[in-house]
C-alpha positions as CSV (number, residue, x, y, z in Angstrom):
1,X,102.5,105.3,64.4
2,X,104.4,104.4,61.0
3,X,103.2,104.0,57.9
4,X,105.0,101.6,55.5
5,X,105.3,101.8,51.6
6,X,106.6,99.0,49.8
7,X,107.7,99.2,46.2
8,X,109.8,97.0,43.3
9,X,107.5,94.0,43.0
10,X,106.9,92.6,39.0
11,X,107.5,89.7,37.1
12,X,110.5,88.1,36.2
13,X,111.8,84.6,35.1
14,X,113.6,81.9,36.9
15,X,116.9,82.9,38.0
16,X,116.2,86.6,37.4
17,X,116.3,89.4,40.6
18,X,114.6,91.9,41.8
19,X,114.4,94.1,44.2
20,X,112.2,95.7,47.2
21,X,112.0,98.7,48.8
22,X,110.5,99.4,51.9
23,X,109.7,103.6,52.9
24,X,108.9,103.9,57.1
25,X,107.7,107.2,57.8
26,X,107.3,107.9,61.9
27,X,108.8,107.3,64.9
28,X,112.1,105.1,64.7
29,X,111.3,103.4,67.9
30,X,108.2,102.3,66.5
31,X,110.3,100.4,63.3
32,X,113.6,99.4,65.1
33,X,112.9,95.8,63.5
34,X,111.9,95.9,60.1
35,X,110.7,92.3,58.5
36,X,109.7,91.1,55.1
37,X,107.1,88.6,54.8
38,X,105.1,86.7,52.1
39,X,101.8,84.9,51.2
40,X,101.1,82.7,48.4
41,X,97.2,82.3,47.5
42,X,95.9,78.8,49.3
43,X,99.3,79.3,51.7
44,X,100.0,80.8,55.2
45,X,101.7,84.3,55.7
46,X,105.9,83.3,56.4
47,X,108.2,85.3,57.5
48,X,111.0,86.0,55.0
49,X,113.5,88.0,56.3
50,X,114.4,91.2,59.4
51,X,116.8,93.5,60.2
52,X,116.8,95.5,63.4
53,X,117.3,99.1,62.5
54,X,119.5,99.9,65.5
55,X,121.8,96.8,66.0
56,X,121.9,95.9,62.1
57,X,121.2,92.2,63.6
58,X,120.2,90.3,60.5
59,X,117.5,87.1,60.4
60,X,116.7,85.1,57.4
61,X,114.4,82.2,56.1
62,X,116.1,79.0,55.7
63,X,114.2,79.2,52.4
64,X,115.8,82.3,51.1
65,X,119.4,82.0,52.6
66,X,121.9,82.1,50.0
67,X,119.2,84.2,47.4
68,X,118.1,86.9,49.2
69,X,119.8,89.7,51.1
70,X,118.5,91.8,53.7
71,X,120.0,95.9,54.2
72,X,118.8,99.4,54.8
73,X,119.6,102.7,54.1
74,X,119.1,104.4,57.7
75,X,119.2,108.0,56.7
76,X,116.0,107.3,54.3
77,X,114.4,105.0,56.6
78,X,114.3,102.0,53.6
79,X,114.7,98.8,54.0
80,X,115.7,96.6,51.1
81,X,115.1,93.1,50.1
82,X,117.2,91.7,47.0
83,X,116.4,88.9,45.6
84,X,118.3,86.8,43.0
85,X,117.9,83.5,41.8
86,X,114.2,83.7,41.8
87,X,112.3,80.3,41.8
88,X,108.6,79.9,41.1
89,X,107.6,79.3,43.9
90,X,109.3,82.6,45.4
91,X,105.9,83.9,43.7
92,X,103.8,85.7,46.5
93,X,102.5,89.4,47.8
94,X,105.8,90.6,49.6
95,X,104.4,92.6,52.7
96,X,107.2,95.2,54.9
97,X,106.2,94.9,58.8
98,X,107.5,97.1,61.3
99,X,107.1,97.0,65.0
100,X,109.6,98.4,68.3
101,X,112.1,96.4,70.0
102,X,114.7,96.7,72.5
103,X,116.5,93.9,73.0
104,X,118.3,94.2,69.3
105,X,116.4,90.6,67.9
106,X,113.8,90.9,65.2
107,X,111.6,88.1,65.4
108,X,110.7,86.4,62.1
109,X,106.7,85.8,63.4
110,X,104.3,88.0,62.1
111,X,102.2,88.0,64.6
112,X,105.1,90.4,66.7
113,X,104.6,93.2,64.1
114,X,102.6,95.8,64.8
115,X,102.5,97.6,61.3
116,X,102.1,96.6,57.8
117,X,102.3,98.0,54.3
118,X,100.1,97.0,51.7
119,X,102.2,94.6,49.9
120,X,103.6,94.2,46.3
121,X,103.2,91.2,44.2
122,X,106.1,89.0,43.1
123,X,105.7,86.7,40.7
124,X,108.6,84.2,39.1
125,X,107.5,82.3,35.9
């Protein structure tokens, strides 16, 4: 089981940063990929960016490419998400997912993760 804690969400204005923290507490098998994902009220859940633990095989959005980096500090089990050149409509609940894999690709499909953290709102103004 793994429990995920996200953290670093706010407010900012256009063209400002921020960034996320993600805490994964269990097994490492369980959070080999590691993904960041975001809903918008009214819009559908979309994959943002994952890393696979292991391999340090990065994925990205075609949205985000360019604005937002992707890393993790393996010894604390964190994965980060910095994001810079914030655009309003970057404005959405920020949700870490975690799930096992074994063939060193994280997929950027929610429905292949197995756990979730709570979330932590963005918002861009």
């Amino acid at each position: 089981h793994v429990q995920l804690v996200e953290s670093g969400g706010g407010s900012v204005q256009t063209g400002g940063s921020l960034r996320l923290s993600c805490i994964a507490s269990g097994d490492r098998e369980s959070s080999a990929c590691m993904g960041w994902f975001r809903q918008a009220p009214g819009k559908e859940r979309e994959g943002v960016a994952s890393i696979h633990t292991n391999v340090g095989s990065i994925g990205y959005a075609d949205f985000v490419k360019g604005r937002f980096t992707i890393s993790q500090d393996f010894a604390k089990k964190t994965v980060y998400l910095q994001m810079n050149s914030l655009k309003p409509e970057d404005t959405a609940m920020y949700y870490c997912a975690a799930m096992p894999n074994y063939d060193g690709s994280c997929s950027l499909f929610g429905w292949a993760y197995n756990y979730w953290g709570q979330g932590t709102q963005v918002t861009v103004s």
